[in-house]
N, C-alpha and C positions, 0 to 999 in steps of 0.2 A: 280226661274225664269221659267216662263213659254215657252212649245217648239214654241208661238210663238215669244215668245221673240227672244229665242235664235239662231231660223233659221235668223228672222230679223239682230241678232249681228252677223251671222257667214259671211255675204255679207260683213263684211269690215275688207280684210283680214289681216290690220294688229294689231285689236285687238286678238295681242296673247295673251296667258294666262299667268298671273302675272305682265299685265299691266291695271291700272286703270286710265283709260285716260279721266281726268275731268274737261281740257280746249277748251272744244268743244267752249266756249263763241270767244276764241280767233282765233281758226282754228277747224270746223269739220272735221270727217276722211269722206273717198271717198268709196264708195257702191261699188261691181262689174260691174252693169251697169254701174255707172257712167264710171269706168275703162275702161268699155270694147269699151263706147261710144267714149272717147278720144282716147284710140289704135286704134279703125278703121278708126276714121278721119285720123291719125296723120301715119296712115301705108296705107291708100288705098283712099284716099281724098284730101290728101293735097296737095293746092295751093290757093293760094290770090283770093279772092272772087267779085264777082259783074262786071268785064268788059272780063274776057278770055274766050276764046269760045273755048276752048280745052275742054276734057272730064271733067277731073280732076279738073279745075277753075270751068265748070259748077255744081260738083259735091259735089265743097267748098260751091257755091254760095248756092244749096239746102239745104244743113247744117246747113248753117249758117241761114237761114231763118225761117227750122223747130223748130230751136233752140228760136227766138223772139217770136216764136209762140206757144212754151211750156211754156216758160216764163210767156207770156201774160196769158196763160189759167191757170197758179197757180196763177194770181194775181185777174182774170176776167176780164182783160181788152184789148181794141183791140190791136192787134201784133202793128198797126202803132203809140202807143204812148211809146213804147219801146224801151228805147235808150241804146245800152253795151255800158259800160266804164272799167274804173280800177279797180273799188271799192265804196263803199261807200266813199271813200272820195273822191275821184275824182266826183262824182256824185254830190256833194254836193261842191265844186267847183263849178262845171258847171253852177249849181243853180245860186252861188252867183256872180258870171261872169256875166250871161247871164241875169238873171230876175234882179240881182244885179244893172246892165244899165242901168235896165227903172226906176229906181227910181231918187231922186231927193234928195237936201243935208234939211236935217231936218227929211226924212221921218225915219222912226221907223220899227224897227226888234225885234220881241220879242223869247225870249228864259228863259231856265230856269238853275238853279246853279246845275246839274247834268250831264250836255250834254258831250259825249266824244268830245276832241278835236278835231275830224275830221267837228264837229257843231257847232264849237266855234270860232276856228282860223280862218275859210274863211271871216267868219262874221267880226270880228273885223280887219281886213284886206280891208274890202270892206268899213267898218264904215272910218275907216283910211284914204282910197284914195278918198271915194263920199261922206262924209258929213255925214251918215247917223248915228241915235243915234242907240245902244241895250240898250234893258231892258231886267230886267232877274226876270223871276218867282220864286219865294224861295222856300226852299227846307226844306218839315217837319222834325219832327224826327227822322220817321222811314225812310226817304230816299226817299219821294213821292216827285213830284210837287205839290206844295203848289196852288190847283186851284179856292181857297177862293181868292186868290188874283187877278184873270182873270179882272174883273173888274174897278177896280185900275193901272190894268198892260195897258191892250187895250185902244186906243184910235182914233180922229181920222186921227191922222199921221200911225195910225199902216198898215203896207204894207204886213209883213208877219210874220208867225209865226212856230217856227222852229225848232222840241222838239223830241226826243228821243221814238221811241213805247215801248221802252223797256231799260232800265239800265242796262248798262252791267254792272254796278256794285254792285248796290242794286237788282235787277232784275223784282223792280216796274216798272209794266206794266200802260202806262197814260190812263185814260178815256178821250175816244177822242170825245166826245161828246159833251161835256159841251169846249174843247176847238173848236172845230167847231161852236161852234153855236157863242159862244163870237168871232170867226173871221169872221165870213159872215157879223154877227151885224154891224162892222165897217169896210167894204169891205174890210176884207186883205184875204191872201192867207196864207193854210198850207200846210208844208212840214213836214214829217215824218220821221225819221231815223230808217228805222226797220232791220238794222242788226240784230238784237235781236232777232226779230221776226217771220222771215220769217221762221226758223229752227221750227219751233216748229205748223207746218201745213200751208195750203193755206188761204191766205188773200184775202179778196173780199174790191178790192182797192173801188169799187163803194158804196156799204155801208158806208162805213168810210165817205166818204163825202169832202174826202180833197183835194189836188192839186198837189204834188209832194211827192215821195214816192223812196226811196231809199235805197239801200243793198247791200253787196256782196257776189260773188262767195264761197268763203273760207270755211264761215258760213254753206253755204247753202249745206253742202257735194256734193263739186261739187272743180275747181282746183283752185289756187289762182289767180292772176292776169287780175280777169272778172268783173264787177258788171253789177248794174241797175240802172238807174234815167227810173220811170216813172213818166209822165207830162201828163196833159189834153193836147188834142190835139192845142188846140185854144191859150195855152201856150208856145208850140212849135214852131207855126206859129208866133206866137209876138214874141220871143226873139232872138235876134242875136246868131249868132254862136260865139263858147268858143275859137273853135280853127281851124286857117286855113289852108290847105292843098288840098291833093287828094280826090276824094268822095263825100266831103258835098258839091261840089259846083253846080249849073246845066252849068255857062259857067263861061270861064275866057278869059280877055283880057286883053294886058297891060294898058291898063286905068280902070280898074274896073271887079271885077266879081260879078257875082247873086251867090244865094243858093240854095241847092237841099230843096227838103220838106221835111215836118215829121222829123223821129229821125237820117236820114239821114247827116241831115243838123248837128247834132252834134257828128258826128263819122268820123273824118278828119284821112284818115291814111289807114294803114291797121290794121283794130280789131283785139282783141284777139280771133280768129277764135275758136281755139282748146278747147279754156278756154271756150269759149261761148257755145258748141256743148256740153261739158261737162256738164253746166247746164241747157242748157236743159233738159240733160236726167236727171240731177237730181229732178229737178220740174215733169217731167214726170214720173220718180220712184215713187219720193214724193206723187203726186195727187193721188195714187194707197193704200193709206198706210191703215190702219186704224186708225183715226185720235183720235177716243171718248177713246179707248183702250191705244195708245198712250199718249195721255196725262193723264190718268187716272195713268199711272206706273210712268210717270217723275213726277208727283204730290205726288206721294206716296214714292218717292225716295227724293224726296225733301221734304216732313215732318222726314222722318230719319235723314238727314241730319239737319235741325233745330232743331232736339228735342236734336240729340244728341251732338252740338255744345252748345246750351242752358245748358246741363247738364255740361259741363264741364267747370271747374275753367279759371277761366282768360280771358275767351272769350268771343267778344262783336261782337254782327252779324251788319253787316250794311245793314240795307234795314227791310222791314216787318217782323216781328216775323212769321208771318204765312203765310197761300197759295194765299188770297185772295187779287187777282190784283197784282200776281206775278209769273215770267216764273221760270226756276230749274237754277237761279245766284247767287249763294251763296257769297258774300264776308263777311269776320272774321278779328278783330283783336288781335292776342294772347297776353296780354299784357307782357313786357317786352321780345318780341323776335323779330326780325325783319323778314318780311317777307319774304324775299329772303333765310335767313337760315333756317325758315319753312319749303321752299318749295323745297329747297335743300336736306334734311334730308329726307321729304316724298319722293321724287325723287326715294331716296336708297332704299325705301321701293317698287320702283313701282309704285307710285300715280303720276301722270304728275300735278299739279295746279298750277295758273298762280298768283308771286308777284309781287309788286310793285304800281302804282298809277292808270294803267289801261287806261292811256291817258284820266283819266278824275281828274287833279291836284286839282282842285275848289271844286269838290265834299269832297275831303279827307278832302279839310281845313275847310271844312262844320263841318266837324265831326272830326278834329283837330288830320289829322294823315296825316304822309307821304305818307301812302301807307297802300295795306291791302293784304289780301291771299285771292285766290277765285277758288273756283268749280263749275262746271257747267257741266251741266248733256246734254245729247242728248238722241235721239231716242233708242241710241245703250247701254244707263246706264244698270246697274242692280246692283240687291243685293252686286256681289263680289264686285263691286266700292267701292261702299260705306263700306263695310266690313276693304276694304284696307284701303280704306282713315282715320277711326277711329283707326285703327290698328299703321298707319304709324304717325297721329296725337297724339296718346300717344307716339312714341318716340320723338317727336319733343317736345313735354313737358320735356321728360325726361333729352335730353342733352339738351336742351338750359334753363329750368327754375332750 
């Protein structure tokens, strides 16, 4: 490991030594800034934001605003199409709520047989109560969207499209190019799921070319209970509000109220202030990092990790054998062990990795398993991870085959 690795792993204090924590896919660990950023809110800032004119509410209010606007500058896009929510699923809710409305019973939503649940269930939920058909893009063999079939899938009922930047399970990252182009073709709209993604550097939402782009907090070493939906601004302004209350409105009367604008109009409540303060500064950590070097080690930590699941008996990786158009998401199945007592046993060892189906059930039955084991690498990986992880995966061999 290199010392600049290792000053980067030493900012999150609680990778102690003889833990190899390789569920970052499912919750990242928290930097010191980011730490330091949520104790001073939460000790010298804290009160409900946007209408108090006391110190302290004006003080939440600035917070909470610089915070939209780190956000925005990791994404490249303006603070005012920035909307905090819960999470990626919440965000993707929202989606299917509000742009969900303007569609009409026949119109078409397209997805593919990989999507986590959080891009599955709203959809079929909305299909449910408006009419509206899914189609689903198939899923190769090594764990891609099948984008041979864009063609065949688009048409012109298709309204939107609504795919995963990244697999949390296989860790196939999509080319979102050739799906943008086949959605413009037949005027629909894309949304993106980049939970996956965001961890792993800044995204230039404007390149991409798409329409709604969504993620959470967790992920992103920053606190839990925060995300993002961003929307084109003109997306914003056409869609009704998800949820009504305090905040999103401009007036209320008992016959009727109006809506505030922008991402306003979809933050009914009081937000996750504290959570939101915290990612900012983690997007602002982030933006600082070095990103070429960065991904050059989690690339190279993730060929160890393929080569050396490849080499060993019993074990069927799911997702691409190799690096190309794919993030550090390793899911394996060991045959004849189940994966919870895998991950149980590496546990003992000190290896954290996340069993089970990964809240994406369709993909497994893709590949005709309940469930699988998975590792996944951050910023913070290094040599001893992986070290452990093979270490503690020989005795998961040992007592369960």
């Amino acid at each position: 490991m290199s010392s600049a690795s290792a000053a980067l792993r030493r900012q999150f204090p609680i990778l102690t030594p003889g833990l190899a924590y390789l569920d970052s896919a499912a919750s990242a660990q928290m930097p010191v800034p980011v730490l330091d950023a949520v104790r001073t809110f939460e000790t010298s800032q804290r009160a409900n934001v946007k209408r108090g004119v006391h110190r302290l509410a004006e003080a939440a209010t600035e917070a909470y605003a610089q915070a939209r606007g780190r956000v925005a500058a990791y994404l490249s896009v303006p603070a005012d199409e920035i909307v905090f929510t819960g999470g990626t699923t919440a965000s993707i809710n929202l989606v299917a709520h509000a742009f969900g409305s303007l569609l009409k019973p026949g119109d078409e939503i397209v997805l593919s047989g990989l999507e986590h649940h959080a891009n599955l269930v709203p959809w079929q939920m909305l299909a449910a109560r408006g009419g509206i058909t899914l189609r689903f893009l198939p899923i190769t063999g090594d764990g891609r969207i099948d984008l041979s079939a864009l063609p065949a899938t688009l048409g012109p009922r298709t309204k939107l499209v609504t795919l995963a930047h990244v697999s949390n399970v296989t860790g196939a990252i999509v080319d979102t190019a050739p799906v943008v182009a086949a959605a413009k073709a037949v005027g629909a709209r894309v949304l993106l799921d980049g939970a996956q993604r965001v961890p792993h550097g800044p995204v230039d939402i404007g390149a991409l070319g798409i329409d709604f782009y969504a993620f959470s907090g967790h992920k992103l070493f920053a606190p839990h209970g925060v995300g993002v939906l961003w929307a084109k601004a003109e997306l914003l302004d056409a869609m009704p509000p998800f949820m009504g209350g305090g905040e999103m409105i401009a007036r209320v009367e008992l016959s009727g109220s109006t809506w505030a604008k922008g991402p306003a109009k979809f933050e009914a409540g009081t937000p996750p202030i504290g959570a939101a303060v915290g990612m900012g500064a983690a997007c602002d950590w982030l933006s600082g990092l070095p990103w070429a070097a960065i991904a050059a080690e989690e690339s190279r930590l993730t060929q160890r990790l393929l080569d050396g699941l490849q080499a060993t008996p019993g074990v069927r990786i799911l997702g691409p054998s190799g690096l190309q158009g794919r993030a550090p998401v390793v899911s394996f199945d060991l045959a004849g062990a189940h994966p919870h007592d895998v991950c149980q046993i590496m546990d003992s060892k000190g290896v954290a990795l996340r069993g089970g189906h990964h809240c994406a059930q369709p993909l497994h039955g893709r590949f005709d398993l309940a469930g699988s084991t998975r590792a996944s690498l951050a910023l913070y990986s290094d040599d001893s991870d992986v070290d452990r992880f093979f270490e503690g995966l020989a005795e998961a061999r040992r007592v369960l085959l």
